[in-house]
Every structure is written in C-alpha cells, then in structure tokens.
Short mmCIF file of the C-alpha atoms (twelve columns), coordinates in Angstrom:
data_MODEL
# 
_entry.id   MODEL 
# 
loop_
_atom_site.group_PDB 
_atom_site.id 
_atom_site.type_symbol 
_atom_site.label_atom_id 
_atom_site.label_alt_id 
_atom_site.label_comp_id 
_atom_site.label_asym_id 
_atom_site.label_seq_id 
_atom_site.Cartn_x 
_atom_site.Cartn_y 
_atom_site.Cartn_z 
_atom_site.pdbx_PDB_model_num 
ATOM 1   C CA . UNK A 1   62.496 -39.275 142.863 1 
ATOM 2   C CA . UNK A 2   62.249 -40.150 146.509 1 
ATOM 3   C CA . UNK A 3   62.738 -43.450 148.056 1 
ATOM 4   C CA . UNK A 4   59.452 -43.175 149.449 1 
ATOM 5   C CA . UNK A 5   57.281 -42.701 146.070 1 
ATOM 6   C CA . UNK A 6   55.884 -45.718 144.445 1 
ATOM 7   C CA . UNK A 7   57.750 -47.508 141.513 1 
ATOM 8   C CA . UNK A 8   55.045 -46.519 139.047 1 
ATOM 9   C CA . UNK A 9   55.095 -43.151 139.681 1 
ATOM 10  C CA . UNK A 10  58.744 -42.810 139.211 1 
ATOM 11  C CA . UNK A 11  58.864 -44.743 135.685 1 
ATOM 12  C CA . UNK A 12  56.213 -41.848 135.060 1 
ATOM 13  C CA . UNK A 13  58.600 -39.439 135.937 1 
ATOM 14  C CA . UNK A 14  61.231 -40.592 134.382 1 
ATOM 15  C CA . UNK A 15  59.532 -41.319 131.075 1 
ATOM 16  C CA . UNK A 16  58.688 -37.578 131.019 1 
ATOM 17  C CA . UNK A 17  62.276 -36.266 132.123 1 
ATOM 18  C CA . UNK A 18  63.441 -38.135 128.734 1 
ATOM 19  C CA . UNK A 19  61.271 -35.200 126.891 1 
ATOM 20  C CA . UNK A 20  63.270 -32.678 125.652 1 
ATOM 21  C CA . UNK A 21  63.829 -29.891 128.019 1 
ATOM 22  C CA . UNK A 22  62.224 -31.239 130.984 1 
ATOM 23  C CA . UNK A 23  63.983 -31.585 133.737 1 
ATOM 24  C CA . UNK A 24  63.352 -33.920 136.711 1 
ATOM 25  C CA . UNK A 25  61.581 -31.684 139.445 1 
ATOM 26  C CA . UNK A 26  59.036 -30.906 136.349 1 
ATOM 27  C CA . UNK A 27  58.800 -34.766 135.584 1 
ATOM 28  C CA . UNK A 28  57.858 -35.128 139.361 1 
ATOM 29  C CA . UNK A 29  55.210 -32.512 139.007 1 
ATOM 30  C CA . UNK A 30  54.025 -33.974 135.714 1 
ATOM 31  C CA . UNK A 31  53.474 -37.327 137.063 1 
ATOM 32  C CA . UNK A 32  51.487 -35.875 140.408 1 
ATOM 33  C CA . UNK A 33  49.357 -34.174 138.036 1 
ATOM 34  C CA . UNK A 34  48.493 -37.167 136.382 1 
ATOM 35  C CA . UNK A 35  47.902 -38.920 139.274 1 
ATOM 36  C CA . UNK A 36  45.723 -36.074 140.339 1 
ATOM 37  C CA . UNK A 37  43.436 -36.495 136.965 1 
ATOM 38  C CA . UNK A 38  40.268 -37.889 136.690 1 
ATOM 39  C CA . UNK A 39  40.611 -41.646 135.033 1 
ATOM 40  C CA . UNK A 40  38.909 -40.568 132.056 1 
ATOM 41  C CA . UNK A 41  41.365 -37.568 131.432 1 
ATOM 42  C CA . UNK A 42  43.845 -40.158 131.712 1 
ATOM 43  C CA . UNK A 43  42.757 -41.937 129.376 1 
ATOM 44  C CA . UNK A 44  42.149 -39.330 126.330 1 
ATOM 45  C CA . UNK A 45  45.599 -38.579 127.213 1 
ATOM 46  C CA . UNK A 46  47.394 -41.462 126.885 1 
ATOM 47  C CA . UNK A 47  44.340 -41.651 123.152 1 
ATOM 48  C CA . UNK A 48  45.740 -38.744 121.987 1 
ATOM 49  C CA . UNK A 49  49.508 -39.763 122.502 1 
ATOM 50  C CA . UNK A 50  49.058 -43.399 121.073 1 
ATOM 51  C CA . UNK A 51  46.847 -41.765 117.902 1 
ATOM 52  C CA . UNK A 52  49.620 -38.887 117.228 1 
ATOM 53  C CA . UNK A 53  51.899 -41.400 117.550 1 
ATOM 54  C CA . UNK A 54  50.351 -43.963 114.845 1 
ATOM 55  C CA . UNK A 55  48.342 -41.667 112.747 1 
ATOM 56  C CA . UNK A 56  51.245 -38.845 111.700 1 
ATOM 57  C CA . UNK A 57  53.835 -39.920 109.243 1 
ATOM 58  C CA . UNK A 58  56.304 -37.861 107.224 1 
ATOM 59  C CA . UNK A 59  54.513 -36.087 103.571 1 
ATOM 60  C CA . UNK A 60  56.373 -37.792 100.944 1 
ATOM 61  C CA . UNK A 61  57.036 -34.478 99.351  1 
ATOM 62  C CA . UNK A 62  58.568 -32.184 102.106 1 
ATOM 63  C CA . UNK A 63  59.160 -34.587 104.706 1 
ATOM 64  C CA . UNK A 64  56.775 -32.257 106.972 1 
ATOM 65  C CA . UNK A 65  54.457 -33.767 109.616 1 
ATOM 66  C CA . UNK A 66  51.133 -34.713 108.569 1 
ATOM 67  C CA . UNK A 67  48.185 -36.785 108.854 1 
ATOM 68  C CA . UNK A 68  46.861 -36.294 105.170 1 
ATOM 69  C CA . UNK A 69  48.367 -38.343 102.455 1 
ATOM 70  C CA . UNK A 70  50.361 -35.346 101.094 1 
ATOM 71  C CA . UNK A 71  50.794 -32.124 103.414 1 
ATOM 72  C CA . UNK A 72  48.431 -28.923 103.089 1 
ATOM 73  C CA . UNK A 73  51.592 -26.689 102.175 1 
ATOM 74  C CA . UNK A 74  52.512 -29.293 99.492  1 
ATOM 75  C CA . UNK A 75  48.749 -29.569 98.026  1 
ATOM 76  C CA . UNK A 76  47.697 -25.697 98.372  1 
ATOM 77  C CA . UNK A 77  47.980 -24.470 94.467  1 
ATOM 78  C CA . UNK A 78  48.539 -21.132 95.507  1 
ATOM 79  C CA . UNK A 79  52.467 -22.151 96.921  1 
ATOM 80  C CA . UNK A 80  56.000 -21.404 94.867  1 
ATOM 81  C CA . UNK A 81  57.167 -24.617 94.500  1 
ATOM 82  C CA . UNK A 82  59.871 -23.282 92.985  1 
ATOM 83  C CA . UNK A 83  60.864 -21.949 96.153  1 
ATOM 84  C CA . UNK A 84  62.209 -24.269 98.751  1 
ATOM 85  C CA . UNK A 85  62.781 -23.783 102.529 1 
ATOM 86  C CA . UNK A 86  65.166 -26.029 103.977 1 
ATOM 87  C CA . UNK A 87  64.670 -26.558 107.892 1 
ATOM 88  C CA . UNK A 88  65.880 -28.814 110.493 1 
ATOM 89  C CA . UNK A 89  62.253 -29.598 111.804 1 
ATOM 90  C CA . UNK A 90  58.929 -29.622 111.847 1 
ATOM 91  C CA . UNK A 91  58.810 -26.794 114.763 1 
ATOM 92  C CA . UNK A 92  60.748 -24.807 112.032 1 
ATOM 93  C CA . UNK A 93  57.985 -24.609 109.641 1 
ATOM 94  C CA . UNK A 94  55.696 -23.528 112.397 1 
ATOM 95  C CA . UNK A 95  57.152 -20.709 113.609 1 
ATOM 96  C CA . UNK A 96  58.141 -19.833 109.770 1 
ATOM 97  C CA . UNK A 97  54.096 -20.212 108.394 1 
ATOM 98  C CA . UNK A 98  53.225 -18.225 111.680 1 
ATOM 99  C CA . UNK A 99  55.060 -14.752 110.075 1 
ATOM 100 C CA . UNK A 100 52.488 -15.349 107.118 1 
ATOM 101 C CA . UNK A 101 54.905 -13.436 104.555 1 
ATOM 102 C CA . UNK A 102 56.827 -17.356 102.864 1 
ATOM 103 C CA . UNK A 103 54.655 -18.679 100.235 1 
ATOM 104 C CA . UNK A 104 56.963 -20.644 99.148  1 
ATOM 105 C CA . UNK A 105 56.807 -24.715 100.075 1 
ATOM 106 C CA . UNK A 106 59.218 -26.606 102.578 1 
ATOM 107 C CA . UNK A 107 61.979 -29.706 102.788 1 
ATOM 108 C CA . UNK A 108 62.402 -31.008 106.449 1 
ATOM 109 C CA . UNK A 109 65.125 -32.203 107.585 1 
ATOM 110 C CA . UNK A 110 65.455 -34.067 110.441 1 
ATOM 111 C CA . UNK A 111 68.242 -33.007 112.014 1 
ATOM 112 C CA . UNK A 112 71.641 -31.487 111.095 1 
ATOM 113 C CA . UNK A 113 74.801 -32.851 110.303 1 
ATOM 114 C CA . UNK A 114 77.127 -33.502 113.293 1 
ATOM 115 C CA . UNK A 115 79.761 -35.583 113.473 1 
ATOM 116 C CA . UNK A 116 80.131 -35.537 117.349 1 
ATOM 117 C CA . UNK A 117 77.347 -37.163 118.039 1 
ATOM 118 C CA . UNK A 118 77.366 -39.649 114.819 1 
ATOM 119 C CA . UNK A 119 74.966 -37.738 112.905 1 
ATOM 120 C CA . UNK A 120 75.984 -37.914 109.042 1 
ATOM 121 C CA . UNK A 121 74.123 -36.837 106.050 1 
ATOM 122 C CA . UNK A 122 72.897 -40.006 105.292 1 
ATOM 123 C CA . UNK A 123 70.585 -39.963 108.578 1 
ATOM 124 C CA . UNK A 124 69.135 -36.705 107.122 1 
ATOM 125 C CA . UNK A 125 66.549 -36.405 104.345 1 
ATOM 126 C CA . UNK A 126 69.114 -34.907 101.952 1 
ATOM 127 C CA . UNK A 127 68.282 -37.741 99.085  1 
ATOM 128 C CA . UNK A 128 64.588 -36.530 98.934  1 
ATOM 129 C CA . UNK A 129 65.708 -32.707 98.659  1 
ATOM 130 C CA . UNK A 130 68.275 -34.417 95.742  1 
ATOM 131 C CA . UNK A 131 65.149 -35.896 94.009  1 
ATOM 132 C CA . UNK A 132 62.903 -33.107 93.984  1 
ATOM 133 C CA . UNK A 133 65.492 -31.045 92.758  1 
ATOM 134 C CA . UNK A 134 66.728 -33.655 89.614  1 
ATOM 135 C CA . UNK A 135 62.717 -33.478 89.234  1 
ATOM 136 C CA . UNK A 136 62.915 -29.895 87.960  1 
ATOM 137 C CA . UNK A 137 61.177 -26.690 89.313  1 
ATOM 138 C CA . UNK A 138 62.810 -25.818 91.787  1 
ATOM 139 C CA . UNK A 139 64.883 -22.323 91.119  1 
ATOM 140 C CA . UNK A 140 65.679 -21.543 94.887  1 
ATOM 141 C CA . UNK A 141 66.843 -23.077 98.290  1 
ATOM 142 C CA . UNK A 142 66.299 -20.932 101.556 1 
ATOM 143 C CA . UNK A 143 68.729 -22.584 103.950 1 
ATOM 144 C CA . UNK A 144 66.654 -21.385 107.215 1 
ATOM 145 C CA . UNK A 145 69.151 -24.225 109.870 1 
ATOM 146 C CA . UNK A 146 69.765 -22.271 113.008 1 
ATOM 147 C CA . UNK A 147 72.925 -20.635 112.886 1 
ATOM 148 C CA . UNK A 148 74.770 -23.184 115.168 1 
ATOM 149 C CA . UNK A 149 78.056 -25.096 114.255 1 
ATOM 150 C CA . UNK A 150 76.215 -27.902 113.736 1 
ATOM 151 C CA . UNK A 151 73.544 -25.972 111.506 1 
ATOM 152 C CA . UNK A 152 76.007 -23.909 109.358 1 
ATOM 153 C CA . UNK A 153 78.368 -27.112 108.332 1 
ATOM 154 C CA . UNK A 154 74.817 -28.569 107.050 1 
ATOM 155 C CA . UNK A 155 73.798 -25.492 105.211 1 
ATOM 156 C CA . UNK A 156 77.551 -25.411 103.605 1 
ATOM 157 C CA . UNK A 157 77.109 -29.434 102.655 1 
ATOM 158 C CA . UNK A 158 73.609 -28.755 101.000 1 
ATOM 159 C CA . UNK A 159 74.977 -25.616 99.193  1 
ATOM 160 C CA . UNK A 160 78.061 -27.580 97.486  1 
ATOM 161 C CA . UNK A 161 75.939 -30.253 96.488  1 
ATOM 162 C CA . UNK A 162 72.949 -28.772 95.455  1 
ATOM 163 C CA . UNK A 163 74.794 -25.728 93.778  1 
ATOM 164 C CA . UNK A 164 75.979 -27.673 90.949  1 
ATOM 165 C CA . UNK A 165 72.722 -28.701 90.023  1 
ATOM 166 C CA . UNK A 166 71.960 -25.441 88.954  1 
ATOM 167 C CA . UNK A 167 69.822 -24.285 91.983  1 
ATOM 168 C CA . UNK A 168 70.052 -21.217 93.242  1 
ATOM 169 C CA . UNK A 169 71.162 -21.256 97.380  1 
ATOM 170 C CA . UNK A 170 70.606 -18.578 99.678  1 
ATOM 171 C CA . UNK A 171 70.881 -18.775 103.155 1 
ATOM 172 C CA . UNK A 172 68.742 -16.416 106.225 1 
ATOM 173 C CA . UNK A 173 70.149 -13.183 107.016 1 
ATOM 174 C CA . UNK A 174 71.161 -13.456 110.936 1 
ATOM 175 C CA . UNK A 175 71.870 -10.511 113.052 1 
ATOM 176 C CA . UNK A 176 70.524 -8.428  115.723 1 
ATOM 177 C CA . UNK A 177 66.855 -8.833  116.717 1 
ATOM 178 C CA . UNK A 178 63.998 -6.288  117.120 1 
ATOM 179 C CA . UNK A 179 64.685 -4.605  120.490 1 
ATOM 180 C CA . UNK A 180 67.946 -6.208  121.014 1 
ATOM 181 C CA . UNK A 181 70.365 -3.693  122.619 1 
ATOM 182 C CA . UNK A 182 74.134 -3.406  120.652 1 
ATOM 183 C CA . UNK A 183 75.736 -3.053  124.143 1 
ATOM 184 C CA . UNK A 184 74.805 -6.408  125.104 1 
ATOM 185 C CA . UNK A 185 75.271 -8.043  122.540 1 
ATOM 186 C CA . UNK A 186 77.694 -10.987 121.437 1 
ATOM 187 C CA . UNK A 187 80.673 -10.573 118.974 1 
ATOM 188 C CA . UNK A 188 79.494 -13.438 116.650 1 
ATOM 189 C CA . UNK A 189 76.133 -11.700 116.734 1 
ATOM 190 C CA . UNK A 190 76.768 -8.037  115.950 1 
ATOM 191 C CA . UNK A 191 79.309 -9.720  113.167 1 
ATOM 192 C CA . UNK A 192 76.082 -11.189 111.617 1 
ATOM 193 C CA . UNK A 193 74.536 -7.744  111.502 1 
ATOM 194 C CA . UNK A 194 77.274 -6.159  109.974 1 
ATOM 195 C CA . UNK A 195 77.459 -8.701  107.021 1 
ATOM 196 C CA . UNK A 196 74.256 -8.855  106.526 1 
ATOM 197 C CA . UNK A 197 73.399 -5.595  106.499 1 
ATOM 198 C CA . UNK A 198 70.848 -3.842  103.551 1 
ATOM 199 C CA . UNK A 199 70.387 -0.597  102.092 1 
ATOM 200 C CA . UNK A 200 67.519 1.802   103.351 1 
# 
C-alpha cells in the first residue's frame, strides 16, 4: 500500500491479501470499505468472523464443516451410507449437494497429497476414511479430487489402500463440459472424454 496510508489500514490490507485469491489492489479496496462502514457493521463483522471461527469444528463422521454435533448429511436417515464421496474440501461438498442427484454421504479431506509442498498423507484425514471403512458398510468410494497432479496421486494412494479392504473404488468421469467447444480444447482434456466415454 502507499507510503502515505496509515499503518492500520495496511495490516488490514494485508491480512485480507493472505485470503485465498485476493490480490492486493482488492485488499486495498477491502480495507477502504471497511473503513467506510458504519461502527456497528464493523462490529457484526468482525462477530460473525470470531463466532465462525470458534463455533464450526470438523463432524466426527465425515470430517465436513459443521456447527451441530454430527453433520446434517451424516444424521439425515434417508442417505447411502454405503456410498462414500471422497473430496478435498468442504467447498467440494457444496457444489456436489447443489446438483441434488448424490444421496450418498461424504469423507473430507483436507487437502491432497503433495510432496512439493510437504503435504503427506498423514496431514490428510485418510485414518478416519480407514476407520469407517474397518467399521463395515461401506460398499463404494467416489474419488471426486480435482483432476490435478496433486489430486490424481491422492485418488491412486486411497484406491491401493482402500482396495484391499474389499471396497469398491470408482473415481469421476472427467471430460469435456456442457457447451465446451472440441476445437478449443486441451489434449489432456479431450483424452478424458475419449476414455470416459458411455454408450447412448
């Protein structure tokens, strides 16, 4: 920020450029704005940061987000727990519930395996997805990682250890999206599409 602004204001700014994607001219905005809001405002903001912050904690069944004791996808009745999607985040069982067509019940993650940047397995929740499955019921893994390096070399580690136990692993079909154009569209991508192609 400029020389000129005042120390607080930067710190601001910088505490919001360490969110993920946001970069330092939308910090700087950010931090105006919130210098701009009524005190008030202020403070429900900062409320509803410090309460997120201390009143979600991880479900001890799927690892999922909540604020409940156990999740709502892990206490609804109506779920397949015998079916098991296996995601990186919490984001990734949002925009998974929001297609409304999985009934099935989650594991979370954390993260994905990579090396580079000193993330093993052991950092990952993979010795909660081991438990539930030595606790019996569970027929099928989804492996829904994004189809990244870093996301297929976790997907690969998960299959060869959870294979064995008699689980059934599939992974998510990847290919060309709805509307996508072939023309433009990567090698890697159109690859996908090919080998995961279905009958009509």
């Amino acid at each position: 920020m400029e020389e000129f602004s005042a120390l607080p204001l930067v710190v601001l700014a910088e505490k919001f450029a360490a969110l993920p994607g946001i970069g330092m001219k939308t910090a700087q905005r950010l931090a105006y704005a919130v210098m701009e809001m009524p005190e008030d405002q202020v403070l429900e903001f900062s409320d509803a940061i410090r309460n997120a912050k201390h009143q979600i904690h991880d479900c001890p069944v799927c690892q999922n987000l909540t604020e409940q004791e156990v999740c709502s996808i892990c206490s609804n009745a109506k779920r397949d727990r015998g079916l098991v999607c296996v995601v990186e985040g919490p984001k990734d069982v949002s925009a998974i519930e929001r297609t409304h067509e999985y009934h099935g019940v989650y594991h979370v993650l954390h993260g994905l395996i990579s090396p580079l940047d000193g993330v093993t397995a052991d950092h990952l929740r993979v010795a909660q997805l081991l438990q539930r499955i030595q606790e019996g019921g569970i027929r099928e893994l989804i492996m829904a990682t994004n189809p990244s390096v870093e996301g297929e070399a976790t997907a690969m580690y998960l299959s060869r250890l959870c294979k064995p136990l008699g689980v059934k692993v599939t992974r998510l079909a990847f290919g060309l999206p709805v509307g996508g154009v072939i023309e433009y569209t990567d090698e890697v991508t159109l690859y996908r599409a090919l080998s995961n192609r279905s009958e009509m």
